[in-house]
C-alpha positions as CSV (number, residue, x, y, z in Angstrom):
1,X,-126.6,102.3,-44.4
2,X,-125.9,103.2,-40.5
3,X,-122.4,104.3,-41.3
4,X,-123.5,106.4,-43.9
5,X,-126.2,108.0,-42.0
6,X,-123.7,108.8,-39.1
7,X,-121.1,110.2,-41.5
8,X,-123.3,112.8,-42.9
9,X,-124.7,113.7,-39.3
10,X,-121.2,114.6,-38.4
11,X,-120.4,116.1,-41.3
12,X,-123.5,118.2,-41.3
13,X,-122.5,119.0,-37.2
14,X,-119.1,119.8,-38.6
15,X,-120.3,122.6,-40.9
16,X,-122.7,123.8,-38.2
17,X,-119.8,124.4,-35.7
18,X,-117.3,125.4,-38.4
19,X,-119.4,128.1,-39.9
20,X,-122.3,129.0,-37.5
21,X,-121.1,128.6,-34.4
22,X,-117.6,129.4,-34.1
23,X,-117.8,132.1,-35.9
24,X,-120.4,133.8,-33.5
25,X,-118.2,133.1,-31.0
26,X,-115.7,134.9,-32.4
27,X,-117.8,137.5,-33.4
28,X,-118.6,138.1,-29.4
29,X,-115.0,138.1,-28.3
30,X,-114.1,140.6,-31.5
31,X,-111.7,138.2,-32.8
32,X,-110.6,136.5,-35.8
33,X,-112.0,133.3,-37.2
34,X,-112.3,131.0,-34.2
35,X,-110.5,128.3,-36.1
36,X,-107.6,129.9,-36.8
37,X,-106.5,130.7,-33.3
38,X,-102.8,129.4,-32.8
39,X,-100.1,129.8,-30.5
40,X,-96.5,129.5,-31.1
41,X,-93.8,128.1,-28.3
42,X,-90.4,127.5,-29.8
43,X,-91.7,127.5,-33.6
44,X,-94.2,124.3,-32.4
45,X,-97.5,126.1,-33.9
46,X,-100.4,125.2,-31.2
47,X,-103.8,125.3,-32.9
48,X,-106.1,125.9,-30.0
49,X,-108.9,126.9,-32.0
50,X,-109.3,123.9,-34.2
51,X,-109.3,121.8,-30.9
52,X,-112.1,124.3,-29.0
53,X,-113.8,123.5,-32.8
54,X,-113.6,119.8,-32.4
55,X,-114.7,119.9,-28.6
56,X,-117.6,122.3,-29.7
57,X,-118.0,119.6,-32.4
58,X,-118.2,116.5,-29.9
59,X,-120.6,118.4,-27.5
60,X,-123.1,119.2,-30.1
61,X,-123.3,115.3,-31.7
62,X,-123.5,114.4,-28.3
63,X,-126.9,116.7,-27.3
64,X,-128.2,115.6,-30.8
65,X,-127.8,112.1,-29.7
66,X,-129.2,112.1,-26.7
67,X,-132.2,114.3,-28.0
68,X,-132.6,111.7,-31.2
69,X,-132.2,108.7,-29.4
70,X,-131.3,108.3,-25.7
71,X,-134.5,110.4,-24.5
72,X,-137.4,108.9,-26.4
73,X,-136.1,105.3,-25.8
74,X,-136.1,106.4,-22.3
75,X,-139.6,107.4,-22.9
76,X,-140.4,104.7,-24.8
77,X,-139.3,102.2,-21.9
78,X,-141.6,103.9,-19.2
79,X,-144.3,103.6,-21.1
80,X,-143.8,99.8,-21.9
81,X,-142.5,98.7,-18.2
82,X,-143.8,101.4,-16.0
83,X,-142.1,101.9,-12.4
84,X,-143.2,99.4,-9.5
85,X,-144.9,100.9,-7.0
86,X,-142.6,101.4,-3.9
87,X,-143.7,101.1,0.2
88,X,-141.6,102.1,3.1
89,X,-139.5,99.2,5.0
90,X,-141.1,99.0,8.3
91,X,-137.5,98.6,9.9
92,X,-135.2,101.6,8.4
93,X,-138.3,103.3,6.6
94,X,-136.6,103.4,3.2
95,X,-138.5,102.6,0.3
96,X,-138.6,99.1,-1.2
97,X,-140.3,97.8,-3.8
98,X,-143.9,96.6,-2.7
99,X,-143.8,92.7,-2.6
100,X,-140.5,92.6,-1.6
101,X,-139.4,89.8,0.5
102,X,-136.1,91.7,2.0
103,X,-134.7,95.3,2.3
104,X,-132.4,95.8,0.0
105,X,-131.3,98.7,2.7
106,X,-131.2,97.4,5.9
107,X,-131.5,93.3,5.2
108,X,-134.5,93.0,7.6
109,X,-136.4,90.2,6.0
110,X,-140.2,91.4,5.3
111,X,-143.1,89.1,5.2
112,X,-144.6,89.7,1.3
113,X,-148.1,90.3,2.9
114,X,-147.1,92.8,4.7
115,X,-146.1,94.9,1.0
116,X,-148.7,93.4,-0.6
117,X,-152.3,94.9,-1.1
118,X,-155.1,92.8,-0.1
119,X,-158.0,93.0,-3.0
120,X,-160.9,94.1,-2.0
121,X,-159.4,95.6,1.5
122,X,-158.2,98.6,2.2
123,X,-154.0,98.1,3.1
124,X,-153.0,97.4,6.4
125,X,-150.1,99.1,8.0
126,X,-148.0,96.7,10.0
127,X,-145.7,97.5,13.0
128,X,-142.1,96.3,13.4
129,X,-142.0,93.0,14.4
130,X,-145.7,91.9,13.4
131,X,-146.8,89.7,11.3
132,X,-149.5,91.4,9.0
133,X,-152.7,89.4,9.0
134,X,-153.1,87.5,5.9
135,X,-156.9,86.9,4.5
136,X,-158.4,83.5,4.5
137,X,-158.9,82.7,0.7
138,X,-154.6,83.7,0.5
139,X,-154.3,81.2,3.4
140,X,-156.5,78.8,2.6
141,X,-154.3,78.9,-1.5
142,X,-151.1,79.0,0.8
143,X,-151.9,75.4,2.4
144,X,-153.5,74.0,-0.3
145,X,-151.3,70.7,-1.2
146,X,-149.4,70.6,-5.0
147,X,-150.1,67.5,-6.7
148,X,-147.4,65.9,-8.4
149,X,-148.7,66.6,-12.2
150,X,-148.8,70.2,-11.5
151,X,-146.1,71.6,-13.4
152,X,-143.8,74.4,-11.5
């Protein structure tokens, strides 16, 4: 079914280039059919025009597919996983994705608290080289034993 669908898309391309296209190229330049363009060296007939048709040919299925496919999956995908929110490193001042435990820039390892926002708080910027102050109920969670049923 696929390979039937994609032979009559090129097909259909094919015809568009063939008679649309190249020949309102042609038309602009005032010359014959675009097609039929040909050079001779040594009786070796070089058809240039059939390969400008075929390259004309490729570009166009290539813009239809990315139109038809490539650019609402894209859309499709930022809707369903939507970009994580970013914070600069407080080292090298790049941006890093916020929770992140290491600069993927500069290497300089980043306490997750210090990235992360703290509910009901407004965010604290932290200095290089501090340690951002972590709230009581995250420590209290933090040093709270695991028992040995809890499963990981």
């Amino acid at each position: 079914m696929s390979g039937d669908f994609d032979s009559r898309l090129v097909t259909i391309v094919k015809a568009l280039v063939t008679d649309i296209i190249t020949p309102l190229i042609a038309a602009i330049w005032g010359g014959p059919f675009f097609g039929d363009l040909y050079f001779t060296i040594n009786h070796s007939k070089f058809l240039y025009g059939d390969f400008l048709n075929q390259v004309i040919t490729f570009l166009v299925i290539c813009i239809v597919i990315y139109f038809i496919v490539v650019l609402p999956m894209n859309m499709a995908l930022n809707k369903l996983y939507p970009k994580a929110p970013k914070v600069k490193c407080p080292e090298c001042l790049e941006e890093i994705i916020k929770g992140a435990t290491r600069c993927k820039w500069c290497t300089t390892h980043i306490d997750p608290a210090s990235t992360l926002p703290v509910p009901n708080q407004a965010e604290v910027t932290v200095k290089a080289g501090e340690m951002a102050p972590v709230p009581a109920e995250r420590q209290a969670a933090a040093e709270k034993p695991i028992s040995a049923d809890t499963k990981v």
